[in-house]
C-alpha positions in Angstrom: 15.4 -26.9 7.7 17.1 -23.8 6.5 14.7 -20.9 7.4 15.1 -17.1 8.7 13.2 -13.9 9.1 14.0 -10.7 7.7 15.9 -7.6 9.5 16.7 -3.8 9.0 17.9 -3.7 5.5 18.8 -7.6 5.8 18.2 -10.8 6.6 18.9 -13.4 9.0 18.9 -17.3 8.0 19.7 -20.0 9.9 20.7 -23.5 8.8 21.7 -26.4 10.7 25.0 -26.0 12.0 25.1 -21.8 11.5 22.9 -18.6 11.8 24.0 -15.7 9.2 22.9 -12.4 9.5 23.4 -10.2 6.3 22.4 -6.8 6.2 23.1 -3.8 3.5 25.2 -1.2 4.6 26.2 2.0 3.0 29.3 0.5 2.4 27.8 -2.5 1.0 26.6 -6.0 2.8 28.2 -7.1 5.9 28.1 -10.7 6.7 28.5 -12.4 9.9 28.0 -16.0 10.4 27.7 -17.5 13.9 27.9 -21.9 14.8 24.4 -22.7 15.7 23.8 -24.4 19.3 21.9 -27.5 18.9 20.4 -29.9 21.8 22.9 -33.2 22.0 20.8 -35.9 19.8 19.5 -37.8 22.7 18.5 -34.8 24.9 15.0 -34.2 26.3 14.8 -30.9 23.9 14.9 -32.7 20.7 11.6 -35.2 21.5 8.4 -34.5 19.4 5.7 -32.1 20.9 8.5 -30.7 23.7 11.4 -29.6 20.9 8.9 -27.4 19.5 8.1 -24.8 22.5 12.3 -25.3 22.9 12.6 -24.3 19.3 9.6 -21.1 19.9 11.8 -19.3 22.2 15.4 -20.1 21.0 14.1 -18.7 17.5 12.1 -15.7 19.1 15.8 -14.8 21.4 17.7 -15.4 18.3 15.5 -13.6 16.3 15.8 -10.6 18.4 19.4 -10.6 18.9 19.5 -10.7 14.4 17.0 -7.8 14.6 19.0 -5.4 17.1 22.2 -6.1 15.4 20.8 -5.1 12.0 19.8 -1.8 13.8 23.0 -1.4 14.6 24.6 -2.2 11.0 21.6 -0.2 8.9 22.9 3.1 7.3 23.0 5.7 9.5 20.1 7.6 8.3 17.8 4.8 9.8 19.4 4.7 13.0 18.4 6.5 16.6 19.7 8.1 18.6 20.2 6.1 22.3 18.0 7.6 24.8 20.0 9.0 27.9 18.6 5.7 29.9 19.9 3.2 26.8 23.2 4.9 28.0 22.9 4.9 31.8 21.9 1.6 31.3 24.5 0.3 29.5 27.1 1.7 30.9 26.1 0.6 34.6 25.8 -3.3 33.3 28.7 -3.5 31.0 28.2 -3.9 27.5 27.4 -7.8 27.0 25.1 -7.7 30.0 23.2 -4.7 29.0 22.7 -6.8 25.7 21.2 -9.7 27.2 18.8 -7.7 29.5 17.5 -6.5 26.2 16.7 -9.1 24.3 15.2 -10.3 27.6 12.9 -7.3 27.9 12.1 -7.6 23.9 11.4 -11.4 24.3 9.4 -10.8 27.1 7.4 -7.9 25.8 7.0 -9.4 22.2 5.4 -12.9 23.6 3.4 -10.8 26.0 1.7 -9.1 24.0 1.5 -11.2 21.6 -0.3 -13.6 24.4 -2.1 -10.5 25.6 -3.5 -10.2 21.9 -4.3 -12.9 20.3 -5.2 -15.5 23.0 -6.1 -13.1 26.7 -8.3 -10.8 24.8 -10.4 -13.4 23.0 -10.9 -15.4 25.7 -11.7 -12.5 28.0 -14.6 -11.1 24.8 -15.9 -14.9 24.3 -16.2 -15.1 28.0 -18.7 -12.7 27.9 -20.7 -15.1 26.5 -20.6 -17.9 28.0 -23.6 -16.9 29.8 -25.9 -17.9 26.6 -23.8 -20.1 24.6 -24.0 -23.5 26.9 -22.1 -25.3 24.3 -18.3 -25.4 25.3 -17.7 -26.5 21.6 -19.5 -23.1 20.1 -17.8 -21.2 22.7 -14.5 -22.4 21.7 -15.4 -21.9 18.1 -16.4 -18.2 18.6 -13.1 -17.8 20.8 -11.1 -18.6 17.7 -13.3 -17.0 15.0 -12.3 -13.6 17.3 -8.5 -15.0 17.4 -8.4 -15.2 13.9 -10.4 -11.8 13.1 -8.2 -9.5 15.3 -4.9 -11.5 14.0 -6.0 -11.2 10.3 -7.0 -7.6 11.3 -3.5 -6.8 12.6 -1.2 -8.6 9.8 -3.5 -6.3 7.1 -2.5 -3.1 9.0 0.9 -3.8 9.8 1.4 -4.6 5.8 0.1 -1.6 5.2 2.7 0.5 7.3 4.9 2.9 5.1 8.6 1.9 6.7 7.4 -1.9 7.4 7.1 -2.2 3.0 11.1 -2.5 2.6 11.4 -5.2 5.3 8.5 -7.5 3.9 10.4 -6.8 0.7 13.4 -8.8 2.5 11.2 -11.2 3.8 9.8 -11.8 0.3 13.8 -12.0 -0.7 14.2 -14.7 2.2 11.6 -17.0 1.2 12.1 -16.7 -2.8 16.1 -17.5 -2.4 14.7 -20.6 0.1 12.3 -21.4 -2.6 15.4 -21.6 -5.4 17.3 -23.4 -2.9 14.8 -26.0 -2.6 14.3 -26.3 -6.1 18.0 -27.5 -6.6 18.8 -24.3 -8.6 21.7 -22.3 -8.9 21.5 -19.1 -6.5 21.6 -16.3 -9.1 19.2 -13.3 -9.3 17.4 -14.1 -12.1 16.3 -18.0 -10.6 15.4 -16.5 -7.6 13.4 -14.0 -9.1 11.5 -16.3 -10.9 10.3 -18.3 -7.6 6.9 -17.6 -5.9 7.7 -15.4 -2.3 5.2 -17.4 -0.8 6.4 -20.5 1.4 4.4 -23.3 3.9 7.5 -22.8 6.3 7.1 -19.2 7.1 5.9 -18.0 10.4 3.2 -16.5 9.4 1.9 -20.1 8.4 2.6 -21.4 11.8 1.3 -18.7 13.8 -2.1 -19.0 11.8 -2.0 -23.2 12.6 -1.5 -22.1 15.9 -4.9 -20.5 16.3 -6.5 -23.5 14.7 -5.0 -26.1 16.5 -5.5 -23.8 20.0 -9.5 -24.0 18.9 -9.0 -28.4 18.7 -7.1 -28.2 22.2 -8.9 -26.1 24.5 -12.1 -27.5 23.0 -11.1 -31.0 23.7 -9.2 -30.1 27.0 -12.0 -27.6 28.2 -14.9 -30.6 28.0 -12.2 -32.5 30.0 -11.9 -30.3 32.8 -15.9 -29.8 32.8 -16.4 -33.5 32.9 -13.8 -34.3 35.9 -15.0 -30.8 37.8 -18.8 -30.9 37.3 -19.0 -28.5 40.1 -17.3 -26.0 37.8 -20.2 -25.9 35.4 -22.4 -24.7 37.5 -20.5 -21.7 38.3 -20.6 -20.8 34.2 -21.1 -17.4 33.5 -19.8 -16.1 37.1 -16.4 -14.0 36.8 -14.4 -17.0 38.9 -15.4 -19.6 36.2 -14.2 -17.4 33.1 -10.9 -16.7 35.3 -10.4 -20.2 35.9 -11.1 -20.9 32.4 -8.6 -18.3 31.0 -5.8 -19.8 33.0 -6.3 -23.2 32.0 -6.4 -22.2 28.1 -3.3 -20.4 29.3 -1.5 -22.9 30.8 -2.2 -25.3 27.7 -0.2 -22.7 25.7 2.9 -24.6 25.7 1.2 -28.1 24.2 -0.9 -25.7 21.3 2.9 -24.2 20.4 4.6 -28.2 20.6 1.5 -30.1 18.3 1.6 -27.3 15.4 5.6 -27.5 15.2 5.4 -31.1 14.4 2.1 -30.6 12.1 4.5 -27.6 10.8 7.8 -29.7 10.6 5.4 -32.8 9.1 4.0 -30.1 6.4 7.5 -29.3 5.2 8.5 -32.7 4.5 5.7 -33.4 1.9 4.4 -31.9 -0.5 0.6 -33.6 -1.6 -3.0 -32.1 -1.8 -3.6 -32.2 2.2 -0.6 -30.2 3.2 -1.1 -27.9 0.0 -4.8 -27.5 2.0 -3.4 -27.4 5.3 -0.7 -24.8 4.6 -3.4 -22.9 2.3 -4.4 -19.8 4.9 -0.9 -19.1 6.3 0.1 -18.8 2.6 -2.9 -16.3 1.8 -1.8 -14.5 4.4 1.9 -13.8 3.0 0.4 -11.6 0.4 0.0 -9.3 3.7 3.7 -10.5 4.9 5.7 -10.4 2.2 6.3 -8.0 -1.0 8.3 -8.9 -4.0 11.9 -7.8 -3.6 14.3 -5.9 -5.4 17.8 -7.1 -6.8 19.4 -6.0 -3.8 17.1 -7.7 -1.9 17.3 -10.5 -3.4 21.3 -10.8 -3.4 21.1 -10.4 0.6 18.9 -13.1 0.2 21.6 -15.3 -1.5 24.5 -14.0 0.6 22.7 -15.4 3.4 21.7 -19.1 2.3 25.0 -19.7 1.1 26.6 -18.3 4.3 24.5 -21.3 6.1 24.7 -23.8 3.8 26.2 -27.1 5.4 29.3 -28.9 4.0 27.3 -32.3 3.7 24.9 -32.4 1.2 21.5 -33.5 2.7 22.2 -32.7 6.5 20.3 -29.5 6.1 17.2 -32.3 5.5 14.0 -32.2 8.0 
């Protein structure tokens, strides 16, 4: 279950009783390791299909938090400048609050969009044309074959992003070190080298299950609705149908996010021929997501597994 994401000149990993962030400095890497927060064992938050959208956004503010601290440890060269309102702003809250209202705007703004993106905008083109396609299941299928284009489309032109090349570089670090970790090697620069930067856990791999499980769920639950509300198929094609349509795919959101982290958390406990298939696209895709790290890389890599590695063998286990 150890896993991370990588930062500005770093990376953060978590494991399962602390988060590490290591980033390079100019004075050399800077390590600080934090106790991780887990849900008691019998709580609500840990049952399958609801720990997963608890797990979405604990990641996502955690992953923030790593990301602005980086900024704040990266060499100086790569740093800005606070705007005069950064200021204002944090010295009317204070410090820690200012902090938090932060990583609430970023959180906020990053699932937005991300929402806004990938899910609003291709049900708002595919409704469009629901005036022609009378099969609910096509529809749905051509919904998620324009989800998948314009995610694929924006992965391949965020990889190809001058500054965004050095922190795929980590990220290829992040998943390699995990890789040699895994593999029950010794953490040393040249095993980690050797390891493929391409892993089933990565995000990239879930965010891509997510589409195709989103096309199974608002298929299935879509044809539901239509069969218990006849009355709403007669209004297809009007603007109140696709608007009723687009907020009930919305509103299922939370259940596409909670069945693809247990397929997800299922994937990375086996290793046969269907999860190699399953898990097939998302890695394809990390040849967008992740570049082959340097040394340096690569020891920030190892600095940070072995900063969240537990003291009992086998706890880290999924």
């Amino acid at each position: 279950m150890i896993g991370g994401q990588a930062l500005i000149e770093g990376i953060m990993m978590r494991g399962p009783e602390k988060d590490a962030i290591v980033v390079r400095t100019s004075k050399g890497m800077e390590t600080e390791v934090h106790p991780r927060r887990l849900a008691p064992p019998k709580s609500f938050k840990r049952w399958p299909f609801i720990r997963g959208i608890f797990n979405f956004f604990d990641s996502q503010a955690v992953g923030v938090k790593a990301l602005m601290r980086s900024a704040d440890l990266a060499p100086e060269e790569m740093q800005e400048e606070p705007s005069k309102f950064d200021k204002w702003l944090e010295k009317a809250l204070g410090n820690e609050t200012f902090q938090k209202v932060i990583v609430g705007i970023a959180m906020t703004m990053g699932v937005g969009l991300s929402v806004l993106l990938f899910f609003l905008l291709p049900m708002v083109i595919s409704g469009f044309m629901d005036g022609f396609i009378k099969s609910n299941l096509l529809l749905n299928l051509v919904e998620g074959l324009i989800r998948m284009v314009i995610f694929m489309t924006y992965m391949i032109l965020i990889s190809r992003m001058g500054e965004m090349k050095r922190v795929f570089g980590y990220h290829g670090a992040e998943h390699k070190t995990i890789r040699c970790y895994e593999a029950g090697l010794p953490l040393t620069v040249e095993n980690v080298r050797a390891q493929t930067r391409l892993h089933p856990r990565c995000g990239t791999s879930f965010l891509l299950v997510v589409m195709v499980i989103s096309i199974l769920i608002f298929s299935v639950a879509s044809s539901l609705l239509l069969a218990v509300c006849p009355q709403l198929g007669e209004m297809r094609g009007s603007g109140l149908y696709r608007f009723i349509m687009i907020v009930f795919k919305l509103l299922l959101l939370p259940l596409v996010v909670g069945v693809t982290y247990e397929i997800n958390r299922w994937a990375g406990r086996h290793d046969n021929w269907f999860t190699k298939i399953l898990t097939a696209p998302g890695m394809w895709m990390q040849y967008f997501t992740t570049n082959e790290p340097d040394d340096s890389m690569i020891e920030v890599g190892i600095a940070a597994v072995e900063a969240v590695l537990p003291e009992k063998e086998g706890s880290d286990l999924w």
